[in-house]
VEXNUBA-435268 format. One record per residue (C-alpha): residue number from 1; residue in one letter; x, y negated, z. Coordinates in Angstrom, 2 decimals, decimal comma, padded with zeros to 5 digits. Layout:
REM residues N
NODE   nr  rest        u        v        w
NODE  NUM     A        X        Y        Z
...
This chain:
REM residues 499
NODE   nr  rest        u        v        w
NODE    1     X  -019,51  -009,56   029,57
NODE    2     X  -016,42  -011,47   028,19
NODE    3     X  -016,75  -014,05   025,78
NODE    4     X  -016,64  -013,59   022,06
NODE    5     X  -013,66  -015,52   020,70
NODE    6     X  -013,30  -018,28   018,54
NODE    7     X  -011,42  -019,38   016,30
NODE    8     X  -011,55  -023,09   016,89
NODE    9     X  -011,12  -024,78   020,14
NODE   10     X  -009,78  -027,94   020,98
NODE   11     X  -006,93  -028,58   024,42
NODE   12     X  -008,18  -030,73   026,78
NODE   13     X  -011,73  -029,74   026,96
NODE   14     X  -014,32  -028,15   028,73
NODE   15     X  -014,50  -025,29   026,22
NODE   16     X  -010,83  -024,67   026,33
NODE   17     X  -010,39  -023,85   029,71
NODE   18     X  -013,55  -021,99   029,85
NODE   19     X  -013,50  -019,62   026,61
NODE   20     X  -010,94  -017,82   024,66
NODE   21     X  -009,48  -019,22   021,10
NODE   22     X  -007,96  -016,68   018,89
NODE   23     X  -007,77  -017,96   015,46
NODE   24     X  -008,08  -014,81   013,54
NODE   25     X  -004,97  -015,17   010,55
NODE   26     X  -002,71  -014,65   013,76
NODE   27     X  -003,45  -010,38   013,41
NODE   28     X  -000,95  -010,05   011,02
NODE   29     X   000,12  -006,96   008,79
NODE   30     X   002,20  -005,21   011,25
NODE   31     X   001,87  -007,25   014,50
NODE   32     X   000,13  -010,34   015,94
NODE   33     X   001,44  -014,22   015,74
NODE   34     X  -000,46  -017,38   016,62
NODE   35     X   001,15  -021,02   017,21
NODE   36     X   000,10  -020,47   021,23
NODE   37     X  -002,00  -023,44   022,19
NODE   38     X  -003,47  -024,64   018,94
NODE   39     X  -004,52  -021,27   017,81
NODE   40     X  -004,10  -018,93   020,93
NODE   41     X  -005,44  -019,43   024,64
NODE   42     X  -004,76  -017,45   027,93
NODE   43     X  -008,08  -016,52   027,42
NODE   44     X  -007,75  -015,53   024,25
NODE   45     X  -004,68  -013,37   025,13
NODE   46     X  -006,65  -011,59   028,11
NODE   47     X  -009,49  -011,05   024,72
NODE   48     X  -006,13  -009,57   023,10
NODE   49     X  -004,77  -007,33   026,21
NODE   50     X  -008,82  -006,12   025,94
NODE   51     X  -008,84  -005,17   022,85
NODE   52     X  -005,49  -003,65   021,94
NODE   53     X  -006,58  -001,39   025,50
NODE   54     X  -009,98  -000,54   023,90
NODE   55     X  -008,14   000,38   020,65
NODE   56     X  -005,56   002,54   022,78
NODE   57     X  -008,31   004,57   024,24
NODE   58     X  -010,43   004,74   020,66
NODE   59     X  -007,28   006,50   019,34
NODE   60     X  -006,97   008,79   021,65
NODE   61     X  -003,74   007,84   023,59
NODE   62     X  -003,13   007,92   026,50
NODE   63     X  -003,39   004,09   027,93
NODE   64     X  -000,44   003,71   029,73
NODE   65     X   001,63   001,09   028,62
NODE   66     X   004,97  -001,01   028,60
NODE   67     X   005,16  -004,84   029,08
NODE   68     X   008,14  -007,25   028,20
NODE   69     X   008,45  -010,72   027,21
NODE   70     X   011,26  -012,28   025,59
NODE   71     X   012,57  -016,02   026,66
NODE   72     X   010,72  -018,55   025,71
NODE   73     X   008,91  -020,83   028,13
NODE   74     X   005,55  -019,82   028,32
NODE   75     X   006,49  -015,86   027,27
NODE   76     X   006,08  -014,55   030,67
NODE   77     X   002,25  -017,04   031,59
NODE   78     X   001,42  -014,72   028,14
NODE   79     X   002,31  -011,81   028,92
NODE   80     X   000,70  -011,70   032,51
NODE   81     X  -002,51  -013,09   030,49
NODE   82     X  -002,14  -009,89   028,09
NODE   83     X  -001,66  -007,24   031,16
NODE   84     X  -004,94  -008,00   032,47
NODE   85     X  -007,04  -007,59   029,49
NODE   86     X  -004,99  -004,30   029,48
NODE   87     X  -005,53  -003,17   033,29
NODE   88     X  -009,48  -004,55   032,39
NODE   89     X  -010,02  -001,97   029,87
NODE   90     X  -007,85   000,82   031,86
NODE   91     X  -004,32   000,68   031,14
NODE   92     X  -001,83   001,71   033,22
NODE   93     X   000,75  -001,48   032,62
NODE   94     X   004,62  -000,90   033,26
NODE   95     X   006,29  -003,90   033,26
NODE   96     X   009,84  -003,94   032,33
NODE   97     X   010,16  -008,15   032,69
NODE   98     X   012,74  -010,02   030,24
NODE   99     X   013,99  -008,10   027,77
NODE  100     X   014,86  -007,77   024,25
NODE  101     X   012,19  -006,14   022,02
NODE  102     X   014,03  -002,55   021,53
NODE  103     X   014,38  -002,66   025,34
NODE  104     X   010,63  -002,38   025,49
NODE  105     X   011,01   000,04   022,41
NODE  106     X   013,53   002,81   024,34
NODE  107     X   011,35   001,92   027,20
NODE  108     X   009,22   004,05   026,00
NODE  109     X   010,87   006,82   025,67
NODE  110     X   012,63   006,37   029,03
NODE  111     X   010,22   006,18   030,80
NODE  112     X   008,02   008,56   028,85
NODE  113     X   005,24   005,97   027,89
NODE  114     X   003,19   006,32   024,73
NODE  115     X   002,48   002,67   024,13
NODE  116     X   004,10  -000,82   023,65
NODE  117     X   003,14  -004,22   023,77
NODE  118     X   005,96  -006,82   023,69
NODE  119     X   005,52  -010,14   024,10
NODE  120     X   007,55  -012,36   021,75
NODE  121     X   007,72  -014,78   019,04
NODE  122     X   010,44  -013,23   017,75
NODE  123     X   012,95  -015,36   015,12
NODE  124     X   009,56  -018,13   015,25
NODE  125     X   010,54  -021,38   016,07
NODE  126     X   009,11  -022,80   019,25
NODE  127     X   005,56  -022,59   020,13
NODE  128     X   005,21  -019,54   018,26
NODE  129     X   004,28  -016,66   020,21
NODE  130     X   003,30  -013,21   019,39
NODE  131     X   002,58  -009,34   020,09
NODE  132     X   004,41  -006,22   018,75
NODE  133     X   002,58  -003,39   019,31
NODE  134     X   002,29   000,61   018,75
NODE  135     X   001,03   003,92   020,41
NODE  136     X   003,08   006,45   018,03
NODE  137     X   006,66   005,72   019,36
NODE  138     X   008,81   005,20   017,71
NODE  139     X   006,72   003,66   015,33
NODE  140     X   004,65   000,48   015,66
NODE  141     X   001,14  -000,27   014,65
NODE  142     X   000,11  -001,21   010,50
NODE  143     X  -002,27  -002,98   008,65
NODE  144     X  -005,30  -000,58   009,69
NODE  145     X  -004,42   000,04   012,74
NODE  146     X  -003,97  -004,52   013,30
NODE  147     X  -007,33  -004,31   011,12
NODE  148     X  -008,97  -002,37   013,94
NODE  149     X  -007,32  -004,31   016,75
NODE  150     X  -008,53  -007,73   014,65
NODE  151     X  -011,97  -006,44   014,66
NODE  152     X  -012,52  -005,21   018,31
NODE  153     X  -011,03  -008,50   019,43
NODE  154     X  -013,25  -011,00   017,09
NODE  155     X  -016,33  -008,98   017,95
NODE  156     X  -015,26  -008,82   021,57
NODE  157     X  -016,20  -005,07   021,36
NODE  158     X  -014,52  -004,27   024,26
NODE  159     X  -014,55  -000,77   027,14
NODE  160     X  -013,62  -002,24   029,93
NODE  161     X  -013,93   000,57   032,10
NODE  162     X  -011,54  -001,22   034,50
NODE  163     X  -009,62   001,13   036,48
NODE  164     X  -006,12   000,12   035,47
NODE  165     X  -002,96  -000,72   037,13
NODE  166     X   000,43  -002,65   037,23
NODE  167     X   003,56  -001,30   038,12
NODE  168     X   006,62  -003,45   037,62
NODE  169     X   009,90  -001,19   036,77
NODE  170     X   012,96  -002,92   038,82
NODE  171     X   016,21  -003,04   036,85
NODE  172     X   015,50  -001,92   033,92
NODE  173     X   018,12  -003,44   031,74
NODE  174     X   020,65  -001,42   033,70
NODE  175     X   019,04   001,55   032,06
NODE  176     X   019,34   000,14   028,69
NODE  177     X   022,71  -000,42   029,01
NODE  178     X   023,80   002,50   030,26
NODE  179     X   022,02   004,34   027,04
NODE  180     X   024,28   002,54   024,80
NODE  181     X   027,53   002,50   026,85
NODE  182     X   027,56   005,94   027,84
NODE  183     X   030,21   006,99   025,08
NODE  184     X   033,67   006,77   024,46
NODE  185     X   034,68   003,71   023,69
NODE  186     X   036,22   002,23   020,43
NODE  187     X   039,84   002,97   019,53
NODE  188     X   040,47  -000,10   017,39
NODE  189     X   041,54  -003,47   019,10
NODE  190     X   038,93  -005,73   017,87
NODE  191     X   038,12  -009,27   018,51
NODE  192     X   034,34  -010,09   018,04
NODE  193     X   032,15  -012,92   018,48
NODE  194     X   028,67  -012,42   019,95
NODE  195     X   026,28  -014,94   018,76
NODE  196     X   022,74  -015,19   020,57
NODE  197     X   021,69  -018,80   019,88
NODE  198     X   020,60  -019,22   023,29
NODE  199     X   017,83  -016,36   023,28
NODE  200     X   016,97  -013,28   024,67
NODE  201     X   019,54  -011,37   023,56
NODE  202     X   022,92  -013,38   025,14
NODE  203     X   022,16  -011,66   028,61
NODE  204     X   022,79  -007,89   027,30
NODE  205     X   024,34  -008,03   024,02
NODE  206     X   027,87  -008,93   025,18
NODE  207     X   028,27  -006,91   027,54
NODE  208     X   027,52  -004,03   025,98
NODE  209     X   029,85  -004,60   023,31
NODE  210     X   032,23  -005,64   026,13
NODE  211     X   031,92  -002,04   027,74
NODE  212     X   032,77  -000,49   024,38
NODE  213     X   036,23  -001,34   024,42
NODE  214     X   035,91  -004,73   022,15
NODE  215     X   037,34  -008,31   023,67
NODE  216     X   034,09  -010,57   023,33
NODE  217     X   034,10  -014,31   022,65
NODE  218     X   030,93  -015,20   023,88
NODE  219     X   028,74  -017,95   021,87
NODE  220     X   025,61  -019,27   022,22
NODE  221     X   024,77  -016,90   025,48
NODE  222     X   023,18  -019,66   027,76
NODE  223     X   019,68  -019,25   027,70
NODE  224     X   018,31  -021,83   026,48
NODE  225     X   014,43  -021,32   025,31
NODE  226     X   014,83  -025,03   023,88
NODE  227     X   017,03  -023,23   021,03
NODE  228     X   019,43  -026,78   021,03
NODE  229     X   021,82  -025,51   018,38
NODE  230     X   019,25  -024,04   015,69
NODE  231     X   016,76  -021,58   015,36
NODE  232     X   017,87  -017,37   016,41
NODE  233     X   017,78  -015,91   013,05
NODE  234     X   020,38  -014,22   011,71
NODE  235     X   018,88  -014,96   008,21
NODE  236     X   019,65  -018,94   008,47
NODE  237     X   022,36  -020,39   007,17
NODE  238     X   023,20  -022,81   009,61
NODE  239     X   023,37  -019,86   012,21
NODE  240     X   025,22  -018,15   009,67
NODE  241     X   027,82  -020,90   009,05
NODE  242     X   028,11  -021,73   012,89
NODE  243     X   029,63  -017,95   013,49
NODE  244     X   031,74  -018,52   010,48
NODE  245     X   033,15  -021,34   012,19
NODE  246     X   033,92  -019,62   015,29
NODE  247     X   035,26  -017,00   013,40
NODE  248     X   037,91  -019,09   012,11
NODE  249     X   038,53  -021,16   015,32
NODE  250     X   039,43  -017,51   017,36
NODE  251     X   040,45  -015,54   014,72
NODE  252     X   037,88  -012,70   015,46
NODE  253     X   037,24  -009,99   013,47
NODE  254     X   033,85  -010,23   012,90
NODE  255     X   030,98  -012,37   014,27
NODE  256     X   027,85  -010,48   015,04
NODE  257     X   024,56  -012,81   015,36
NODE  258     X   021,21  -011,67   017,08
NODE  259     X   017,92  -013,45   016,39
NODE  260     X   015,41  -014,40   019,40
NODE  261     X   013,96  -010,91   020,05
NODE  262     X   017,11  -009,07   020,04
NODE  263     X   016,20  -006,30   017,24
NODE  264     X   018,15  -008,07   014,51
NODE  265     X   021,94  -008,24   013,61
NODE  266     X   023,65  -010,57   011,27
NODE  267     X   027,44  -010,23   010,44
NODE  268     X   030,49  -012,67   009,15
NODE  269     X   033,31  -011,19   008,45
NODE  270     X   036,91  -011,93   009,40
NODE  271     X   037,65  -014,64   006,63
NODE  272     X   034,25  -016,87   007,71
NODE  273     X   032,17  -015,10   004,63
NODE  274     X   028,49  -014,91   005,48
NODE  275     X   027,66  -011,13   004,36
NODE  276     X   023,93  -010,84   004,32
NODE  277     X   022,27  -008,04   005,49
NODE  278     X   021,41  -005,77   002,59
NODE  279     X   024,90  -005,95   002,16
NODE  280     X   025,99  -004,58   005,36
NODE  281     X   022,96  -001,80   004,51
NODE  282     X   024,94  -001,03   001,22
NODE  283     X   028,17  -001,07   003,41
NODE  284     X   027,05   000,84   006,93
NODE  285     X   025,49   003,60   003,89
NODE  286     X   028,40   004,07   002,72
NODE  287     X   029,39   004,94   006,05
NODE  288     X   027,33   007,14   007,04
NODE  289     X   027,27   008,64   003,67
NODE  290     X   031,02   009,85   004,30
NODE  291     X   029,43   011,43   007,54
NODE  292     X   026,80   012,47   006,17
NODE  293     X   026,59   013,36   002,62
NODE  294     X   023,05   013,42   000,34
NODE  295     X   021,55   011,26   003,57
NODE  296     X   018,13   009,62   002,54
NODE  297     X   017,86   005,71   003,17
NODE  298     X   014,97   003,32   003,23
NODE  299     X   015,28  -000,46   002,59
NODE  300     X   012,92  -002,96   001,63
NODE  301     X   012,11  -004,60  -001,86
NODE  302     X   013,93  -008,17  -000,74
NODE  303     X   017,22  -005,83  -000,55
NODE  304     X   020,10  -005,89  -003,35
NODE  305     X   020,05  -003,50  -006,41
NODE  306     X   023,23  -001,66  -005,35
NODE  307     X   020,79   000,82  -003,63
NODE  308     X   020,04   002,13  -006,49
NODE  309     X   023,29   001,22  -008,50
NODE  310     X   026,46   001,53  -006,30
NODE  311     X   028,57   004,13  -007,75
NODE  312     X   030,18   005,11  -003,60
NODE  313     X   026,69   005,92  -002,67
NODE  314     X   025,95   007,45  -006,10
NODE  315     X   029,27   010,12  -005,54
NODE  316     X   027,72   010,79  -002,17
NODE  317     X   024,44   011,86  -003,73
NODE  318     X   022,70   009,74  -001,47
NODE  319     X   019,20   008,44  -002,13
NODE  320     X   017,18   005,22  -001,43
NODE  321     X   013,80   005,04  -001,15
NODE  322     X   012,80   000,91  -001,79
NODE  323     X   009,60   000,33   000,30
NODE  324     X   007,62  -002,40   001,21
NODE  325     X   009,14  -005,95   003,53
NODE  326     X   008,25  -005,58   007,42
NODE  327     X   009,60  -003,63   010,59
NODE  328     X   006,61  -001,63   011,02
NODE  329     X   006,35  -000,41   007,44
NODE  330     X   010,05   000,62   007,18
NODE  331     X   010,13   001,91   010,60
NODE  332     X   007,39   004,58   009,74
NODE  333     X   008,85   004,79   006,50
NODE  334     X   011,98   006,08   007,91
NODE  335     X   010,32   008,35   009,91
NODE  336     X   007,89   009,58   007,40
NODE  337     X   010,98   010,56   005,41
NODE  338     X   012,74   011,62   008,08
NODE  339     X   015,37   009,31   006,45
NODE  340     X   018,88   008,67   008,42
NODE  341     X   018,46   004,48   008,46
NODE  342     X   016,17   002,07   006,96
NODE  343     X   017,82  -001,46   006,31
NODE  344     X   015,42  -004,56   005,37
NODE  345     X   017,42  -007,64   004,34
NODE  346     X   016,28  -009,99   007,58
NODE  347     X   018,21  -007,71   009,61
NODE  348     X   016,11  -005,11   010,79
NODE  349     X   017,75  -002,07   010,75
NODE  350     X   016,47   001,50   011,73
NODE  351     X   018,53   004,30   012,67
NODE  352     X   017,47   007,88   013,24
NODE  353     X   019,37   010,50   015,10
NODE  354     X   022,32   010,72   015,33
NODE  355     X   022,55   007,16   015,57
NODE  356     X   019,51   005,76   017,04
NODE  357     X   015,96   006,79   018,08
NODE  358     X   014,09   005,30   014,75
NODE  359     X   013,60   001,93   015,88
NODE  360     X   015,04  -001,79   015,34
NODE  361     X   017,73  -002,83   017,90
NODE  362     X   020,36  -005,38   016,86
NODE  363     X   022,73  -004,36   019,20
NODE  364     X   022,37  -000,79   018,09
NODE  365     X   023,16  -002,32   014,54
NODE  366     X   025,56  -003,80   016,17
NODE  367     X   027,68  -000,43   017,36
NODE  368     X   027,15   000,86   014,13
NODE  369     X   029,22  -002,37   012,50
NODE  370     X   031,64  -001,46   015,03
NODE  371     X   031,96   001,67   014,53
NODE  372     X   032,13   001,84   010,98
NODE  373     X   035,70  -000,94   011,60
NODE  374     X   036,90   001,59   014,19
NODE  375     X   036,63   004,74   011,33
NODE  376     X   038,29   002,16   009,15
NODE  377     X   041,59   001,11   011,07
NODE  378     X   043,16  -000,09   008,29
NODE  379     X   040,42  -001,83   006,46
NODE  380     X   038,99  -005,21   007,83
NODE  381     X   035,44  -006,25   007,65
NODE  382     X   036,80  -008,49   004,28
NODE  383     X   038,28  -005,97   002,56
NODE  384     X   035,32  -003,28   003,28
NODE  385     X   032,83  -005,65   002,03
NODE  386     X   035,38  -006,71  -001,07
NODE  387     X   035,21  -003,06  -002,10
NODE  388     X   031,52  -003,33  -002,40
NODE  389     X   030,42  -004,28  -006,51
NODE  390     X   030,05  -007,98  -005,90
NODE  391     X   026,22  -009,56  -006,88
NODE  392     X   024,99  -012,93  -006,68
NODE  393     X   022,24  -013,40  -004,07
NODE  394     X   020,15  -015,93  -002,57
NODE  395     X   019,76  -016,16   000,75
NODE  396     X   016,11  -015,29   001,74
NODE  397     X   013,80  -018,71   001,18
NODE  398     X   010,18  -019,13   002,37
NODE  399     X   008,03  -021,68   000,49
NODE  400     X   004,83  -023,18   002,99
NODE  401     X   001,84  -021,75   001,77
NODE  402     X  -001,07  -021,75   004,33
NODE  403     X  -002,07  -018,32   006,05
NODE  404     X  -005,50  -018,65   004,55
NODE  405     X  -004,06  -019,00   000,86
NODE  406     X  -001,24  -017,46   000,64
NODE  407     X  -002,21  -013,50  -000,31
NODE  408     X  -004,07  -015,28  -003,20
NODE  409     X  -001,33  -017,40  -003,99
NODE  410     X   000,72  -014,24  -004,23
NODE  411     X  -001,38  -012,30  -006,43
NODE  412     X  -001,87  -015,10  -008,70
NODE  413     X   002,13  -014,90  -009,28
NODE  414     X   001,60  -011,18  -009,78
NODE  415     X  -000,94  -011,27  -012,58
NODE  416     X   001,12  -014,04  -014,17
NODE  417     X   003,97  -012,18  -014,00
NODE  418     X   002,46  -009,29  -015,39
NODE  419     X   000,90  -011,03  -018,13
NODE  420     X   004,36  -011,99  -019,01
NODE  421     X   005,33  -008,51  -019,50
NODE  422     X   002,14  -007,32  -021,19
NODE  423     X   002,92  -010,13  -024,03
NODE  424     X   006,42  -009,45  -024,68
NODE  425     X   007,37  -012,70  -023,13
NODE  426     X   011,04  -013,70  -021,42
NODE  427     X   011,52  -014,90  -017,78
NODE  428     X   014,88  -016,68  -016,68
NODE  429     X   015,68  -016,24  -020,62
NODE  430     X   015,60  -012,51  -020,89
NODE  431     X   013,26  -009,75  -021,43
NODE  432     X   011,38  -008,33  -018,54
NODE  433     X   012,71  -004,64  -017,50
NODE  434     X   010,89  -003,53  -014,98
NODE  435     X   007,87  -005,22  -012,57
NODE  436     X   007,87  -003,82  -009,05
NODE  437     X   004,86  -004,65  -007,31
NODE  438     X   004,85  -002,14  -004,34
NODE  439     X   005,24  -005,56  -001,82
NODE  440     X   004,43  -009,07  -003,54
NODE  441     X   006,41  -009,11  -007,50
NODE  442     X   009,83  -008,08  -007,67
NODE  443     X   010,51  -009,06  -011,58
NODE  444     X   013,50  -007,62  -013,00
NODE  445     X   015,84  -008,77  -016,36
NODE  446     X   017,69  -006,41  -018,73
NODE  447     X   020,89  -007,41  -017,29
NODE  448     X   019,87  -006,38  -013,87
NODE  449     X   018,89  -010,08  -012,78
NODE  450     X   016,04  -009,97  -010,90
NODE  451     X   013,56  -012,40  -008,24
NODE  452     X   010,89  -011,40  -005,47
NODE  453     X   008,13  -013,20  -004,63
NODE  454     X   005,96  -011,95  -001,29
NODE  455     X   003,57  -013,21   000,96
NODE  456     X   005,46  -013,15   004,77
NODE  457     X   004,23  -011,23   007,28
NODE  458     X   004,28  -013,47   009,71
NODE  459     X   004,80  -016,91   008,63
NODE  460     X   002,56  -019,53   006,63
NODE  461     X   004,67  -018,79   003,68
NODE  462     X   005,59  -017,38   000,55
NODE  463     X   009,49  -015,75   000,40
NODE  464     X   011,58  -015,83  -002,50
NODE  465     X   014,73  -013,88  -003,16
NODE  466     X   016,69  -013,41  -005,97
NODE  467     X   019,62  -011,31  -007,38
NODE  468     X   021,91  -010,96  -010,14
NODE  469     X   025,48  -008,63  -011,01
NODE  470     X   026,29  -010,86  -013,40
NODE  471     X   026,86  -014,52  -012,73
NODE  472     X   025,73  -017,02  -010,25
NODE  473     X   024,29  -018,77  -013,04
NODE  474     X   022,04  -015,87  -013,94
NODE  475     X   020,81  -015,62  -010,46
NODE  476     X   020,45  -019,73  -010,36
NODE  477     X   018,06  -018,94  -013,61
NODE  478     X   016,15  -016,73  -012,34
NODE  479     X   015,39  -019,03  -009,24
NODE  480     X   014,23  -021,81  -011,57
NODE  481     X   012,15  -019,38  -013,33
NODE  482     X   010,50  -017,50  -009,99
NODE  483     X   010,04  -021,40  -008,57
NODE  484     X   008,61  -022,50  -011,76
NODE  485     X   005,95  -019,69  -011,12
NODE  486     X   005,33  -020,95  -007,84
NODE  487     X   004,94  -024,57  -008,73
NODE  488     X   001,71  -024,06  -010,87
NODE  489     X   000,21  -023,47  -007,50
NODE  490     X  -000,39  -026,45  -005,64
NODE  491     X  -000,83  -024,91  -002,35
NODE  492     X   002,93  -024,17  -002,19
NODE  493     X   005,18  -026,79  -000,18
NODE  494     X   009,08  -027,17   000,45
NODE  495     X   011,37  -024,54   000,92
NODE  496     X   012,92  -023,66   004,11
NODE  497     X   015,87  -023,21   002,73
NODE  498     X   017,13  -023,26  -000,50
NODE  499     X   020,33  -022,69  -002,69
């Protein structure tokens, strides 16, 4: 019988090496995340591989499985940990090595699979390490389906009926790339820079764009799992500002950015302007609009109002559907109304056919950037974006809030929030129009100002956006106001980031 875990366990002791730690606030909404070492063992990812293969089984799936793990330096140590708790309760593992995260995603459909389990920490700094998981391609797995997997592992309510096997699938990236390339390539002579800050992504992403016809200035493509510029995430400014730069120095025509996993695209245009990714949503919409007209969209409640309000996508009769933050919930969104894309604003976008296969791939975000400039030959990425109404944004900040506090935290800004409507009261010096509270608060002004507040997903934190079409003062308001919310709650810490 295997060990029960728990959740405490200290390195460098008999009891370390000899049972599994799996502190139990790293199941997570929509996938798994633990600080590996401190709150995650090798035993404790074997407990893991066991349980999400018990799970498998309880469903009624068939277990057969893909493997990948993205590059970090103790990814691949994790990920051999994780395929035999898998093979011990009966999986059938393929193994598709190094990849990106939507590698392991079309894996699955290439190689006719029903079930994922990639390895990675994702945009995490290092030390961070996680699983993304599903059985219902192309979606991946949701709160009851983590609640379930959280349960089985705790308990240690494992079937190992043993019985499985490992089969490693040689060249697989090959594959991938063919998938993408196999098309005609772009018309438009475009200069692009390919920004990977040193992860995963830099040993695929420019060459694929390279086979589609565009000349590729390479940055940030050394792996590197040290990460010695900043952090892969297309959502930070100072990854942000270091493809403006390069922008400018080569005279590209846009820079595209992918975060550590590979399934998330950030864009500058040609003048060195950050656009952030609801943005491009409202833009690559409008797009596929003109292709497709009366299309249905999903994007997430941390996304810009001109959803809702643009009048382009409003004479395309095109509708959006606002949903709650998180891959897996807009992924199966999409899918549940069999919507053309999803867009969340950290980058995760989700294209159905004709475009994509439902999931998140950043270099499939990636073509579609490209090939919305190549149906535009005499529009650059400036002047595209300048035609979109122009709002005031922050970028997306994330407060420290422990994992153990932070739902309550949340709420507590909820009912206060609330409260403030109920009375009749002002926040950020207007009346209170709406109060969205389908993910976390999203608390919205007469003038259209409004400010988010939701717990993350995956991080000891609490995120903060806000928004206004009127004035960067109005938006700067409404910041105070959401942080003076935040600040009666002494569990909250520094920002992140901040404006």
């Amino acid at each position: 019988m295997f060990p029960k875990p728990l959740p405490e366990l200290f390195p460098n002791t008999f009891e370390y090496e000899a049972l599994p730690l799996v502190k139990p606030t790293g199941f997570r909404e929509y996938d798994a995340r633990w600080f590996f070492g401190p709150e995650l063992n090798l035993m404790g990812v074997q407990a893991v591989g066991m349980g999400l293969g018990t799970l498998i089984k309880r469903l009624g799936v068939k277990p057969e499985i893909v493997t990948g793990h993205d590059f970090r330096s103790y990814s691949s140590s994790i990920k051999m940990a994780l395929v035999t708790g898998l093979m011990a309760a009966g999986c059938k593992v393929h193994d598709i090595g190094l990849a990106m995260s939507p590698m392991a995603y079309f894996a699955q459909f290439a190689l006719d699979v029903p079930c994922v389990a990639m390895v990675t920490a994702s945009h995490n700094d290092n030390g961070w390490t996680g699983v993304k998981m599903g059985c219902d391609r192309p979606v991946t797995f949701g709160p009851e389906e983590m609640g379930r997997l959280k349960e089985i592992v705790l308990a240690a309510d494992f079937d190992l009926s043993g019985g499985g096997s490992y089969q490693f699938v040689p060249d697989f990236p090959a594959l991938y790339i063919k998938d993408l390339t196999s098309r005609p390539k772009i018309t438009r002579k475009l200069k692009v820079i390919a920004a990977c800050g040193n992860g995963t992504a830099g040993a695929f992403a420019p060459q694929i764009l390279e086979a589609l016809g565009c000349e590729v200035v390479p940055m940030d493509v050394e792996p590197d799992h040290s990460f010695p510029r900043y952090n892969p995430n297309p959502e930070d400014m100072k990854m942000l500002h270091a493809m403006a730069d390069a922008v400018k120095q080569h005279g590209a025509d846009v820079a595209l950015g992918f975060d550590g996993d590979g399934d998330r695209c950030g864009v500058v245009d040609d003048h060195g302007e950050e656009i952030f990714a609801d943005k491009i949503g409202v833009m690559l919409a409008r797009d596929l609009g003109a292709l497709h007209p009366g299309a249905q969209f999903v994007v997430d409640v941390k996304s810009t109002g001109l959803f809702s309000t643009d009048p382009e996508l409003q004479r395309l009769g095109v509708k959006t559907d606002y949903w709650k933050t998180g891959h897996s919930y807009i992924k199966r969104r999409v899918r549940d109304l069999n919507a053309l894309a999803g867009f969340e604003k950290s980058g995760h976008f989700f294209f159905n056919a004709p475009v994509g296969r439902g999931y998140d791939d950043g270099v499939v975000t990636a073509i579609a950037v490209i090939d919305m400039l190549d149906r535009n030959p005499g529009k650059s990425m400036s002047q595209l974006y300048a035609a979109v109404p122009k709002t005031w944004g922050t970028p997306t900040m994330a407060a420290k809030c422990a994992d153990e506090i932070k739902y309550q935290v949340g709420e507590r800004v909820v009912k206060r929030i609330e409260a403030l409507q109920a009375h009749g009261a002002t926040i950020a010096g207007q009346a209170i129009r709406d109060v969205i509270t389908v993910n976390g608060v999203r608390v919205v002004n007469a003038d259209g100002t409004w400010g988010l507040v939701r717990a993350s997903s995956n991080k000891p934190e609490l995120v903060v956006v806000c928004e206004s079409p009127v004035s960067e003062a109005r938006m700067r308001e409404m910041f105070a106001a959401i942080d003076a919310l935040l600040r009666e709650n002494p569990e909250v810490g520094a920002y992140n980031q901040s404006i």
